[in-house]
C-alpha positions as CSV (number, residue, x, y, z in Angstrom):
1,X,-19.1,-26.5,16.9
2,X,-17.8,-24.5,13.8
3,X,-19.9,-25.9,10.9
4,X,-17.5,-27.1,7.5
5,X,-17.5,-24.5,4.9
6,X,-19.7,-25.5,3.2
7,X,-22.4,-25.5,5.4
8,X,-25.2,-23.2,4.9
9,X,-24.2,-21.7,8.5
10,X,-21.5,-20.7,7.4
11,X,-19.9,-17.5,6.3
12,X,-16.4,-16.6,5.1
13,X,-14.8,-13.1,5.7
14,X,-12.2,-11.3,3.6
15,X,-10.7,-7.9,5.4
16,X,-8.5,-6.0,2.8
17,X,-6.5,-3.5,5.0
18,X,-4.3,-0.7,3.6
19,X,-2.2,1.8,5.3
20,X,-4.7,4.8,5.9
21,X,-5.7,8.4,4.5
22,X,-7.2,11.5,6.6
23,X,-10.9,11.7,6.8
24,X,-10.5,14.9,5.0
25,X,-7.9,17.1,2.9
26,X,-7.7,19.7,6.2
27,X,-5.5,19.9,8.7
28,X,-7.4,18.9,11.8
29,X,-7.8,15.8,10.1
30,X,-4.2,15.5,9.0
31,X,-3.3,16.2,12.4
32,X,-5.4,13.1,14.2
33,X,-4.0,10.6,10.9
34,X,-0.5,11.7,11.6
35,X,-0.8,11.1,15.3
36,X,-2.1,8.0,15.0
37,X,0.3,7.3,12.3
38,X,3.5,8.2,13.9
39,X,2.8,6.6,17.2
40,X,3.0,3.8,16.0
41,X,6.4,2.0,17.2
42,X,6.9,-0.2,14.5
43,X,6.8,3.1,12.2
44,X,8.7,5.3,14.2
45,X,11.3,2.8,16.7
46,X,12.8,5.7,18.4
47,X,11.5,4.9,22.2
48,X,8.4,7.2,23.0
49,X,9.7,9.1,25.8
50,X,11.9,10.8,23.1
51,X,9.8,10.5,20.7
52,X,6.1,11.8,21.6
53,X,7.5,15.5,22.6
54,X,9.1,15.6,19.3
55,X,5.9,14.7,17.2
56,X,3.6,16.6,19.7
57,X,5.4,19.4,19.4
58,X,7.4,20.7,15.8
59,X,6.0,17.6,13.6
60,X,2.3,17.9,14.6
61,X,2.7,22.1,14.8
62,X,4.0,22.1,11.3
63,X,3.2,19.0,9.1
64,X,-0.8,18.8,9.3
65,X,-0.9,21.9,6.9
66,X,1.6,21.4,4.6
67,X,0.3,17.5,3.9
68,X,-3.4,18.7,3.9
69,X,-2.1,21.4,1.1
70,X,-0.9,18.0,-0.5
71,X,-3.9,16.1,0.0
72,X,-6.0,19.0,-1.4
73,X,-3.9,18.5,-4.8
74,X,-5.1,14.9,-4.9
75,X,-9.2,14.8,-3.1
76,X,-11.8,13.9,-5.7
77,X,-15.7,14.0,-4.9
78,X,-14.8,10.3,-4.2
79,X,-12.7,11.4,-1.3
80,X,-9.6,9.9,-1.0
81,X,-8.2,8.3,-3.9
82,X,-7.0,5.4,-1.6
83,X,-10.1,5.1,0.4
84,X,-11.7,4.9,-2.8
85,X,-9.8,2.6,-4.9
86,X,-9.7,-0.2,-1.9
87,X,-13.4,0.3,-1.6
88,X,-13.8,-0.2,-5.1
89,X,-11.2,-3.2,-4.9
90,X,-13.3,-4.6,-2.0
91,X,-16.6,-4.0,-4.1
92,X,-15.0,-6.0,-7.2
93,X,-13.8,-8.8,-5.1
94,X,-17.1,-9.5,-3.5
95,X,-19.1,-9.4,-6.5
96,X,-16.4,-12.2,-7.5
97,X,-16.8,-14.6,-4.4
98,X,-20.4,-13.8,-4.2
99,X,-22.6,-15.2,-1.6
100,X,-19.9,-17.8,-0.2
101,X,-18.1,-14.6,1.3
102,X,-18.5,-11.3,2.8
103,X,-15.6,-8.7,1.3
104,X,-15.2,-5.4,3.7
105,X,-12.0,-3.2,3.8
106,X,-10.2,-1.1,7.0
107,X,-7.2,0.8,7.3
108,X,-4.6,0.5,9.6
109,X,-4.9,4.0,10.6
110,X,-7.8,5.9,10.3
111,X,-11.2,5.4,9.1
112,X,-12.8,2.7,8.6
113,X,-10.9,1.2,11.1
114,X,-9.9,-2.5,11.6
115,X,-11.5,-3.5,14.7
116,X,-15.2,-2.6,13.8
117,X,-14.3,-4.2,10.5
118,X,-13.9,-7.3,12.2
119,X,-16.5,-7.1,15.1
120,X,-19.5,-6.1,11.4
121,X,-18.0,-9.3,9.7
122,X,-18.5,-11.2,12.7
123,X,-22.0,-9.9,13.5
124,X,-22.6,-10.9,9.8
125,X,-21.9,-14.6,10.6
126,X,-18.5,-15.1,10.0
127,X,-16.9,-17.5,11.7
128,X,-13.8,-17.7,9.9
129,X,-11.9,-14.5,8.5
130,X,-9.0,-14.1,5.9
131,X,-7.0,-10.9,6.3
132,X,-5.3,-9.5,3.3
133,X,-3.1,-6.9,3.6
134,X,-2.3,-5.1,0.8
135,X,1.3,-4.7,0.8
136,X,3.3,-7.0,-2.1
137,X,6.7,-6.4,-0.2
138,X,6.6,-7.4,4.1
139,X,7.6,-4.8,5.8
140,X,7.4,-4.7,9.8
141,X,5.9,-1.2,9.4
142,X,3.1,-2.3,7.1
143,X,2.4,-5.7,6.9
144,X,3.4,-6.7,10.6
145,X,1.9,-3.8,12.3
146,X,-1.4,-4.7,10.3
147,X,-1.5,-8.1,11.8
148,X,0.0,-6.2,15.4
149,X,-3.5,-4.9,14.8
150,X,-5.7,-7.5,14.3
151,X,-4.8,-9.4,17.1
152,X,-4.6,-6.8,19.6
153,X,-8.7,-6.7,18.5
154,X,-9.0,-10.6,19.1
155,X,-7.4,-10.2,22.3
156,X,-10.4,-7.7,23.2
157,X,-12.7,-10.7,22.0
158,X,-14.3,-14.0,24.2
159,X,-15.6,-15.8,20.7
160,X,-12.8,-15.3,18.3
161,X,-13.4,-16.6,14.4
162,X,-10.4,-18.6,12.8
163,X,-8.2,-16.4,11.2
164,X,-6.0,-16.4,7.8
165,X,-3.5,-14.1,6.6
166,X,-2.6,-13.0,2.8
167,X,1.1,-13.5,2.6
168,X,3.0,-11.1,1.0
169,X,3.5,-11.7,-2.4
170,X,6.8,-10.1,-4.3
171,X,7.6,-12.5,-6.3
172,X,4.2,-14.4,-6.7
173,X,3.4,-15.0,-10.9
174,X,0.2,-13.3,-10.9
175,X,1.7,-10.2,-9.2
176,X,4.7,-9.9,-11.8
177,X,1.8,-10.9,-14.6
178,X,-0.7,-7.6,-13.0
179,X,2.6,-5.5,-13.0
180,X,3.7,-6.4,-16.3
181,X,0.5,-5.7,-17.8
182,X,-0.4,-2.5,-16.4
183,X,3.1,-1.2,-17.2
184,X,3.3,-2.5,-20.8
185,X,-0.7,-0.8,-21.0
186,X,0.7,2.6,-19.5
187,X,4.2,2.5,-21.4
188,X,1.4,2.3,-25.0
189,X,-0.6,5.4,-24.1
190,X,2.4,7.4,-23.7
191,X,3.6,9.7,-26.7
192,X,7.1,9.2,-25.9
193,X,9.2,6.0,-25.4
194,X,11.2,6.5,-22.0
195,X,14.9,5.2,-21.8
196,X,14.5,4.6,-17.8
197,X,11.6,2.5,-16.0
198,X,12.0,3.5,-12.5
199,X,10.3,1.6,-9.8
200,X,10.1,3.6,-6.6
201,X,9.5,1.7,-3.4
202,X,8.4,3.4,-0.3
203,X,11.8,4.0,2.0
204,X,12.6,2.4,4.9
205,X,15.3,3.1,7.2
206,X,18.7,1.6,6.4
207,X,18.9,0.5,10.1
208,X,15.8,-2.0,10.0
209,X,17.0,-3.9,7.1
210,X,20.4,-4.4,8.6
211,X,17.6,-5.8,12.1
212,X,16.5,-8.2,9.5
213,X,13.9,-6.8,7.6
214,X,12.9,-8.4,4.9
215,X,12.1,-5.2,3.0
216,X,14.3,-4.2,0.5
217,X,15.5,-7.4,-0.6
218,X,11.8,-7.7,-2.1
219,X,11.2,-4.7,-3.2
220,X,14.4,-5.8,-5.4
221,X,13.1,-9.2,-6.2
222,X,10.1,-7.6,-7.6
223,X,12.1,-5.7,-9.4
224,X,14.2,-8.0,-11.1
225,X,11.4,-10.4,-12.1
226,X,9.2,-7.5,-13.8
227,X,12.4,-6.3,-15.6
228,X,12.9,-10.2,-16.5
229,X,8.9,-10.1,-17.7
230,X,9.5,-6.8,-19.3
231,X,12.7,-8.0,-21.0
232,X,14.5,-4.2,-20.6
233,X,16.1,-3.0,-17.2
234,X,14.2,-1.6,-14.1
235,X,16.1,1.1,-11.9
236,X,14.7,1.0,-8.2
237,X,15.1,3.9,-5.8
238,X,13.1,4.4,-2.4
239,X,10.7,7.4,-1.6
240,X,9.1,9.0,1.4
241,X,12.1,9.7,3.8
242,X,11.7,11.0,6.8
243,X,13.5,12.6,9.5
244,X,17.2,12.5,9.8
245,X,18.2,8.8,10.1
246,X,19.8,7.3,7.1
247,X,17.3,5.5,4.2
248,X,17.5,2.8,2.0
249,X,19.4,4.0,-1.4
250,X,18.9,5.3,-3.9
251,X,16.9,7.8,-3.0
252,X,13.8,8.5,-6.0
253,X,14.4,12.7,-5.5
254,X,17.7,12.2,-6.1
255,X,17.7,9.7,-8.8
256,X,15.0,12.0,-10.9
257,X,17.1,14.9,-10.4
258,X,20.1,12.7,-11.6
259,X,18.2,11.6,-14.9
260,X,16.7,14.5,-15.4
261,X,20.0,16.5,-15.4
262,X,21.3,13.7,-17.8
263,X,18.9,14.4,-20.7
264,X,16.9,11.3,-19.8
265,X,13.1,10.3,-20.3
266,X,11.8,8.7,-17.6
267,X,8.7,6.7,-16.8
268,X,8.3,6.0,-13.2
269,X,5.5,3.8,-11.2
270,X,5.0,2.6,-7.6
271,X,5.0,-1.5,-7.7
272,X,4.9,-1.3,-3.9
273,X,2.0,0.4,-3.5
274,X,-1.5,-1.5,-4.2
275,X,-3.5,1.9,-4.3
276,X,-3.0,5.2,-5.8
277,X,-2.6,7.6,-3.0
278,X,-0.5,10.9,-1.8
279,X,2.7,9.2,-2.3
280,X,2.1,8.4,-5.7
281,X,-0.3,11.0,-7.1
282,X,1.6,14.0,-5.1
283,X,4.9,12.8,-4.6
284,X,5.2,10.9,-7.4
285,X,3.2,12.8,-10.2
286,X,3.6,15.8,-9.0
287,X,6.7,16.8,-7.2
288,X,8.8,14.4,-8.7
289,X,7.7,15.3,-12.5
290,X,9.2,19.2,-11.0
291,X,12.4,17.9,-9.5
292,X,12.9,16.2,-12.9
293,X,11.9,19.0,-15.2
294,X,14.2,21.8,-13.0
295,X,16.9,19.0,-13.5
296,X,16.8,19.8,-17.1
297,X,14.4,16.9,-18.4
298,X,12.0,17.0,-20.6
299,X,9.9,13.4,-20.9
300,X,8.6,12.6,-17.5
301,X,5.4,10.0,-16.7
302,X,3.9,8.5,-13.7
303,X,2.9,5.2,-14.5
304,X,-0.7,4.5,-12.1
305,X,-1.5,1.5,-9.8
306,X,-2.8,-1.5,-10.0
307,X,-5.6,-0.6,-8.5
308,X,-8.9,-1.4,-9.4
309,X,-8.4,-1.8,-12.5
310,X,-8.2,-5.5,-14.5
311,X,-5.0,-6.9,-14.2
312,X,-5.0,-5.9,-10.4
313,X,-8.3,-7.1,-9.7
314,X,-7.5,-10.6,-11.8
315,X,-4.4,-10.8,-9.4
316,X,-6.1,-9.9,-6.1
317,X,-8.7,-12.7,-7.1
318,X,-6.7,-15.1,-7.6
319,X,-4.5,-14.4,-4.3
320,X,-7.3,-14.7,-2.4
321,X,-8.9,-17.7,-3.5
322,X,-5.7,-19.1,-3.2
323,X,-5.5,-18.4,0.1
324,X,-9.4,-19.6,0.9
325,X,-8.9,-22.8,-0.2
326,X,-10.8,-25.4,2.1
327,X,-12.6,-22.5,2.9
328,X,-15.4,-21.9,0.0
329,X,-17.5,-24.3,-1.3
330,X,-16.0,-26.8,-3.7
């Protein structure tokens, strides 16, 4: 018999998943991420018997280097700056819930992976298990695959603990509060005042919104109710394409090029992502502040995260106790 919550038997887990990072900024590494990665058939739909030669053979020949020459841009003694911020996040939150719960973290591909994640929090005690994926906008290649994950562990499992599931949250108060927050805090360090805010949201292909995918009509929600908060207009454009199928407009290359060939000061950030990582701190930072600049503009910033910092860290709180209600002690 599963004792009440408050029993002193008890123990609640919390397991924040991300997407994922290489164990190291090298290509080996990059090589058994990617794999992993783009296996995956609610990443990449295109049926594997078509697929798998393709990624075994030019995208797994060619792309380890060039993203570990990427990575190596962004490492830190920490590692990777998304393994690091969600362990950070993970450490913040559990010395918020303290004893009640046990906090751990796993990514979706990669290391730490989710299965051991579950099977520790389980030797720990728990009997009962909230995951929280950390993606604001669902997406069947982030948030649903994430879940795929979890219960293709449980289905390895005799004694399963009760499970819970963060929700995504795009157009939850406390997210638009965190956003608002840390974009009003980065928009006041900057020495220039932008004319454009310029969410980018990770890309999808056009096809699985038109399946049904929630997606993009959340990423624009989230959009619409910062630049509401905000009280001035957010653009939105879509990042990270891949391969030759068609992606969600516009695209964020494009649109920098566009405002940067217009004369325009831009301040972009990634409200879709709840971790810096190498889509943000490369692609972002980096080559987007070029394709801007060799447009013609001048003013260029890249707005961080929520990360670990305070507003993010109030919000993820608060989501999660939310969602543990009935769970923790009164």
């Amino acid at each position: 018999m599963t004792p009440p919550a408050g029993h002193s038997g008890a123990r609640i887990g919390v397991l924040l998943v991300n997407l994922g990072t290489p164990d190291a900024p090298e290509p080996g590494a990059v090589r058994r991420y990617l794999a992993e990665f783009l296996s995956d058939r609610r990443v990449v739909e295109i049926p594997p018997i078509l697929w798998q030669p393709i990624l075994r053979g030019a995208v797994l020949t060619t792309r380890p280097a060039k993203s570990a020459r990427a990575y190596r841009l962004i490492w830190s003694d920490a590692g990777s700056p998304l393994a690091a911020i969600t362990r950070a996040q993970a450490d913040a939150l559990q010395a918020d819930l303290g004893p009640a719960a046990r906090v751990t973290y796993a990514m979706r591909y990669g290391e730490p992976a989710i299965g051991p994640a579950i099977d520790a929090l389980i030797a720990a005690g728990c009997d009962r298990i909230l995951v929280a994926p950390l993606y604001p906008q669902y997406c069947g290649a982030t948030t649903a695959t994430a879940v795929d994950a979890v219960g293709a562990h449980l289905a390895t499992l005799r004694a399963q603990p009760s499970l819970r599931f963060l929700p995504p949250y795009p157009d939850d108060p406390a997210y638009i509060g965190a956003l608002k927050a840390s974009v009003e805090a980065g928009l006041a360090a900057l020495d220039f005042a932008p004319d454009v805010l310029l969410a980018s949201f990770h890309g999808m292909p056009e096809r699985t919104r038109a399946l049904g995918d929630p997606y993009h009509d959340q990423c624009q929600t989230t959009a619409r109710l910062l630049s509401d908060a905000l009280g001035r207009p957010v653009e939105v454009a879509f990042q990270s394409r891949f391969g030759r199928a068609r992606w969600l407009e516009p695209a964020t290359e494009a649109t920098l090029a566009r405002l940067g060939g217009e004369g325009r000061s831009v301040a972009v950030f990634a409200p879709g992502f709840a971790a810096d990582c190498l889509e943000t701190l490369e692609e972002l930072a980096i080559r987007g502040k070029q394709t801007f600049e060799r447009a013609g503009g001048r003013n260029f910033a890249y707005l961080p995260c929520l990360n670990a910092d305070v507003a993010g860290l109030e919000m993820l709180t608060a989501l999660v106790r939310r969602e543990l209600a009935g769970w923790l002690p009164g």
